[in-house]
C-alpha positions in Angstrom: 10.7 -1.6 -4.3 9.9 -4.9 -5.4 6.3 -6.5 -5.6 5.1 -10.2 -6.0 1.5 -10.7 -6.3 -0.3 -13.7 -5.4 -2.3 -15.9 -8.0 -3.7 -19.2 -8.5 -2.0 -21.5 -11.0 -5.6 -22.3 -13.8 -3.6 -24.9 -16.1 -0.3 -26.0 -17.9 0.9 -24.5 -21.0 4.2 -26.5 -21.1 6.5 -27.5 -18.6 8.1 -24.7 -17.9 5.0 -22.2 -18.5 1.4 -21.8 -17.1 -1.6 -19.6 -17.1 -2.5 -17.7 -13.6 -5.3 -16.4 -12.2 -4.9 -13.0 -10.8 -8.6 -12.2 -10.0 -10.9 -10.0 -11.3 -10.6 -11.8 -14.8 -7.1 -11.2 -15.6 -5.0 -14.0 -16.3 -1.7 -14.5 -17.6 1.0 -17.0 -19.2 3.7 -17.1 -16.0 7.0 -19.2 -16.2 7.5 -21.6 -13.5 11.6 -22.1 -14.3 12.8 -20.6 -11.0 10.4 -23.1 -8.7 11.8 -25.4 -6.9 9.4 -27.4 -6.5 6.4 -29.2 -8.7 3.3 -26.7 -8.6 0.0 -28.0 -9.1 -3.4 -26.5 -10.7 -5.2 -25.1 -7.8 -2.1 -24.1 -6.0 -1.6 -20.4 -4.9 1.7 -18.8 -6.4 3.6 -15.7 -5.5 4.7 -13.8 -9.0 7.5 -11.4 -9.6 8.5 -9.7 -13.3 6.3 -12.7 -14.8 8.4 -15.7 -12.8 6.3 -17.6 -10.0 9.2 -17.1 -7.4 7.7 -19.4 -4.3 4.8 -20.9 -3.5 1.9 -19.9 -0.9 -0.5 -21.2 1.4 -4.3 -20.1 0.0 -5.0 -18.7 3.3 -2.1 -16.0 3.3 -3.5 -15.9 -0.6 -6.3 -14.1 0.0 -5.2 -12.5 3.1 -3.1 -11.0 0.9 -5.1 -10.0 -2.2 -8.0 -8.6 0.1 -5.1 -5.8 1.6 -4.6 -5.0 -2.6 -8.2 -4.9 -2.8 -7.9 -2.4 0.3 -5.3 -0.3 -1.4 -6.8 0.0 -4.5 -10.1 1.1 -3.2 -7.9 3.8 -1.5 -6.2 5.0 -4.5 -9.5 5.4 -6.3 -11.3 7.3 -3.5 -8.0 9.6 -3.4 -8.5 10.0 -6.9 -11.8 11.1 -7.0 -11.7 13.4 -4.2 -8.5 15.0 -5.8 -9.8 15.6 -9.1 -11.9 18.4 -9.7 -13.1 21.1 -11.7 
């Protein structure tokens, strides 16, 4: 299974390279070689293996993040119920 995860572009390393805000305080350096089109800061981003693959309205952004914030909370209440003396 493959998974692209939104983020929102922060600024321009180079021209081929930017930083991207993932949330929660993690950024990273992300190439922009496989985007067809110009990106701009502010713009939302879909990511895959490091490579911004396609470019996303802000809406279906956070619709999107918010069901990973979903998930996550899941995983972490299966956890802790799971784990146990």
């Amino acid at each position: 299974m493959c998974l692209a995860i939104p983020a929102q572009v922060k600024k321009y390393i180079d021209d081929n390279l930017i930083i991207a805000d993932f949330g929660k305080g993690v950024c990273r350096e992300v190439s922009i070689a496989l985007m067809p089109e110009k990106i701009n800061v502010g713009d939302w981003i879909l990511i895959h293996t490091g490579y911004a693959v396609s470019r996303m309205e802000p809406e279906e952004a956070k619709e999107t993040l918010a069901m990973w914030e979903e998930i996550w909370k899941l995983e972490e209440k299966e956890k802790s119920s799971t784990s146990g003396p």
